[in-house]
C-alpha positions, 0 to 999 in steps of 0.5 A, a space after each residue: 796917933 790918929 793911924 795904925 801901923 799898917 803892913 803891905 805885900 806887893 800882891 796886896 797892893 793894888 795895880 793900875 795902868 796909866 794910859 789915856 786920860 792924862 793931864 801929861 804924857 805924849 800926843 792927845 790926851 797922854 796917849 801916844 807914849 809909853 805906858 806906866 803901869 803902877 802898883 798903889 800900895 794903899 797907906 793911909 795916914 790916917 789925918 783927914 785930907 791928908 793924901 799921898 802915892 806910895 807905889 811901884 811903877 813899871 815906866 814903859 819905853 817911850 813914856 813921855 813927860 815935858 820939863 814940869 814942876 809940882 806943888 808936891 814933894 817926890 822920891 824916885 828910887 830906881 829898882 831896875 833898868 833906868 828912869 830918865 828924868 831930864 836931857 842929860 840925867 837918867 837914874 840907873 837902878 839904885 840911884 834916888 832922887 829927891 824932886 822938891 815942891 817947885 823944883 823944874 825937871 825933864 823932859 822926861 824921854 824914856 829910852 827902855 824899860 825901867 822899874 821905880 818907887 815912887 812917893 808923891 806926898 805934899 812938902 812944905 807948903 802943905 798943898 792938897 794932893 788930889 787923888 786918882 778919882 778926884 783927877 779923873 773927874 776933874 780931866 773929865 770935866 776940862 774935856 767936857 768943857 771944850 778944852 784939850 790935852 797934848 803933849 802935856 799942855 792943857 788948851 782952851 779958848 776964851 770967849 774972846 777968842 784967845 787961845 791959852 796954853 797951860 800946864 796939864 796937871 795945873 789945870 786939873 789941879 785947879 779944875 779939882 780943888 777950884 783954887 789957882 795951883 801956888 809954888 812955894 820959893 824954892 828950897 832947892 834950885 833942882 832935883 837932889 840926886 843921890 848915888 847910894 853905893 857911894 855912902 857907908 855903911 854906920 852901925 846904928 848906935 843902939 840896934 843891934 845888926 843893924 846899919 844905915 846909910 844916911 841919903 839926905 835930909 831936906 827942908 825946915 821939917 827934915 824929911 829924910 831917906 836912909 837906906 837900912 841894912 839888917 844882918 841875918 838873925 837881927 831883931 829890931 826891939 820893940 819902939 816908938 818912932 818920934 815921926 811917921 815912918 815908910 819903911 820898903 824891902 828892897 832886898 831879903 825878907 822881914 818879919 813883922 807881927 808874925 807875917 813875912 814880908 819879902 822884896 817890895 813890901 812895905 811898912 807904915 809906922 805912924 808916930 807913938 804907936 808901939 811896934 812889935 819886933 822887927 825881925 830879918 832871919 835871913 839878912 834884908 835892906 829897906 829903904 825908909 822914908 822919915 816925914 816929921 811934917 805928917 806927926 798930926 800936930 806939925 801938920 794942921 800947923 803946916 795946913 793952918 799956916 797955908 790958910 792964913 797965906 791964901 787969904 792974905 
C-alpha cells in the first residue's frame, strides 16, 4: 500500500504536444509528420523507479512511426475516428489493442484524425520505463554527440568510420539508463486485438447494477482489460481491490469521494486501500485496467529477478 487512491478529471491532467525532438516519427528528427497531441494524466504508483503513461492522445493526419517494438507493455483504446497501427490493421473507435513487450507492429500511416487512450507501462520483464524529461535529456545528449534522428532511425559514425543505424528509441533508451535495451522471449507472436461490441455483457456476480465485459487477460501476471457497465442509480460498496486498478469513464459520469467524474477521467485504486462508494446516478462504462504485477511485493520480486538475469 505505498499509494493513494488518486482521482483525475481531464482538465486536471496535463496536456503536451508531441512535435520535434523525437526518437520516431517522419523525416528529421520526427518532424515532418503529424502531430500527437497528448493529455498525462499524472498516476503515481507510488513504488520508487516504478514509472508508466496514462494518457489521452489526439494522433494527427499523417503521424508516422516505422514498424518497432518495446521493452514495455501498452494498451491502446481508440475513442473516436481511427488509429492505424500496421499495413492492414487500423483500430476504429471502440476497438483495443494489447501490444506486449517484444511484440513488432506497424508501419504506423496515420490516414485522418483519431483519439486514443493509451497506457505505456513495464510488462513482464520489469524494464524501466524512462520519462518525458529523462527522454528529452537523453534525445539532447545523442544529438549533442554528433549522431542523427529520421524516420525513426537513429545514426551515427564510428571513429572507424562505419555508419550504424539503430532504432530511435532504443538509443535514447540506452542513452538514459547507460544499459543495452533487452526483449524478453515473446509471449505473443503480435499484437492482441480486441473488438468489444462483440462480448457480453455478465453481471457481476456480487455488485449490484453492475456488468462487465472481460476483454482479456495476458501473461503469467494476469493483466487484465474489462469494460464495466453501471445502471443508473447503481453504488458500488465500499472495497479493497487484491491488485492496482485504472479505472477510466468512457461514457456517463461517476461519483467518487463526493467529487463528479464525467467522460475521460480517470480513477487510480492501488491495491488494500479501502474506497469509498462508487456511485453513477445517471448510468456510466469504464474501461478498467488490472495490474497484479504493480502490488509492491510482486514488483521488487519482478525488478530483483531482472537484476540476477542482467548479471548473469
Amino acid at each position: 500500500m505505498s499509494a493513494e487512491i488518486q482521482t483525475y478529471r481531464f482538465d486536471e491532467a496535463i496536456p503536451r504536444i508531441r512535435e520535434g525532438a523525437q526518437a520516431r516519427g517522419r523525416g528529421a528528427g520526427g518532424g515532418g509528420g503529424g502531430k500527437v497531441q497528448a493529455v498525462m494524466y499524472p498516476v503515481d504508483v507510488g513504488i520508487p523507479g516504478l514509472n508508466l503513461r496514462f494518457s489521452f492522445d489526439h494522433v494527427g493526419d499523417g503521424f508516422f512511426s516505422p514498424r518497432h517494438h518495446h521493452n514495455f507493455d501498452q494498451f491502446r483504446y481508440v475513442m473516436s475516428g481511427t488509429i492505424n497501427i500496421g499495413k492492414t490493421t487500423t483500430l476504429k473507435a471502440g476497438e483495443c489493442g494489447y501490444f506486449p513487450e517484444g511484440a513488432f507492429y506497424g508501419p504506423q500511416d496515420q490516414k485522418g484524425d483519431g483519439e486514443v487512450l493509451v497506457m505505456q507501462f513495464p510488462g513482464p520483464q520489469a524494464a524501466y520505463f524512462i520519462t518525458q524529461p529523462e527522454y528529452k535529456v537523453a534525445f539532447a545528449k545523442l544529438l549533442e554527440g554528433g549522431g542523427t534522428f529520421e524516420n525513426g532511425v537513429y545514426s551515427y559514425v564510428t571513429e572507424d568510420g562505419r555508419k550504424i543505424n539503430q532504432d530511435g528509441f532504443e538509443a535514447v533508451w540506452e542513452a538514459c539508463t547507460g544499459q543495452p535495451v533487452t526483449y524478453s522471449q515473446l509471449r505473443y507472436a503480435e499484437p492482441v486485438i480486441m473488438k468489444p461490441d462483440a462480448f457480453k455483457w455478465l453481471p457481476d456476480a456480487v455488485r449490484r447494477g453492475l456488468e462487465i465485459r472481460n476483454l482479456g487477460t495476458f501473461n503469467e501476471y494476469r493483466t487484465a482489460l474489462a469494460e464495466w457497465r453501471l445502471a443508473p442509480g447503481a453504488v458500488l460498496p465500499p472495497e479493497r481491490v487484491p491488485a492496482p486498478e485504472f479505472r477510466y469513464v468512457l461514457k456517463g459520469e461517476v461519483v467518487y469521494g463526493g467529487k463528479t467524474l464525467p467522460a475521460r477521467s480517470v480513477l487510480y485504486i492501488p491495491d488494500g486501500r479501502l474506497t469509498e462508494p462508487l456511485e453513477s446516478r445517471g448510468g456510466a462504462e469504464l474501461l478498467v485496467i488490472t495490474v497484479p504485477m504493480y502490488v509492491e511485493a510482486v514488483w521488487r520480486q519482478a525488478r530483483e529477478g531482472l537484476v540476477v538475469a542482467s548479471a548473469a
